[in-house]
C-alpha positions in Angstrom: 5.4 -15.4 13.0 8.2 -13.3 11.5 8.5 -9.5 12.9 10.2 -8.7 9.5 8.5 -5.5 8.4 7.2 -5.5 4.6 8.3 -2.7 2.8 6.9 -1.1 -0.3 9.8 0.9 -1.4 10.0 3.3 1.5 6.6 2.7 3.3 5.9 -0.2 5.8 2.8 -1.8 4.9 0.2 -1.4 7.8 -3.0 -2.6 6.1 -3.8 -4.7 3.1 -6.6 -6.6 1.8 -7.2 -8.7 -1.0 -9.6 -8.0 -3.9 -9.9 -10.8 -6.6 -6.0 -10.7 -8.2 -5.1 -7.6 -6.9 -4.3 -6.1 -3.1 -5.2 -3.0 -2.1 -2.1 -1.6 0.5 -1.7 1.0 2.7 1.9 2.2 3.7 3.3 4.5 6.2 7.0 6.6 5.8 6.9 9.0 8.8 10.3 10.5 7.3 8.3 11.4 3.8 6.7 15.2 3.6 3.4 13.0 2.0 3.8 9.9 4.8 0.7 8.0 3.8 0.7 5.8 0.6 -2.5 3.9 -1.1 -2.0 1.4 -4.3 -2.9 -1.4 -5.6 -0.6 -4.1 -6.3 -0.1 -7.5 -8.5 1.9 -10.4 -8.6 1.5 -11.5 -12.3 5.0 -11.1 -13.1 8.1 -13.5 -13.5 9.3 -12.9 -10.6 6.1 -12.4 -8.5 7.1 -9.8 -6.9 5.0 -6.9 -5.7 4.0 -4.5 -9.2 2.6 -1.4 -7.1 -0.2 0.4 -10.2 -2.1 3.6 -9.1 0.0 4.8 -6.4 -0.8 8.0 -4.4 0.4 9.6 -1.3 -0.8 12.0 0.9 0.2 14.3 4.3 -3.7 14.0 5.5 -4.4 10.2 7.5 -7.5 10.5 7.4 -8.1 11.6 3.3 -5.2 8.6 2.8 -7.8 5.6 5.0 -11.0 7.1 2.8 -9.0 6.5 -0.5 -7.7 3.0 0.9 -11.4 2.1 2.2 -13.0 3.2 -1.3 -10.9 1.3 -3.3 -11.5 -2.1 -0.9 -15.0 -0.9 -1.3 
């Protein structure tokens, strides 16, 4: 198993889960004033790389995990 972090610009992706085409991520920057990230991302692209849509961050954990768990929901 690789230990190679996956990034999302800046964040380390610590959670993500799979919802028909499109994941729902969670990232962490601990150097970021807003360290905890939630989007949605797609790989229908030429290049299939990661296309991060309705991005937002926040300082609160807690508010950050309810937005992540209500859009898996």
């Amino acid at each position: 198993m690789s230990k190679e972090k996956r990034m999302l610009g800046n964040y380390e992706i610590t959670q993500s889960i799979y919802i028909g085409d499109k994941e729902v991520v969670f990232g962490v920057d601990t150097k970021d004033p807003h360290p905890f990230m939630v989007c949605y991302c797609d790989y229908h692209n030429p290049l299939s790389a990661a296309w991060p849509t309705e991005g937002v961050a926040y300082d609160d954990y807690l508010e950050a995990m309810q937005i992540f768990v209500d859009r898996v929901h």
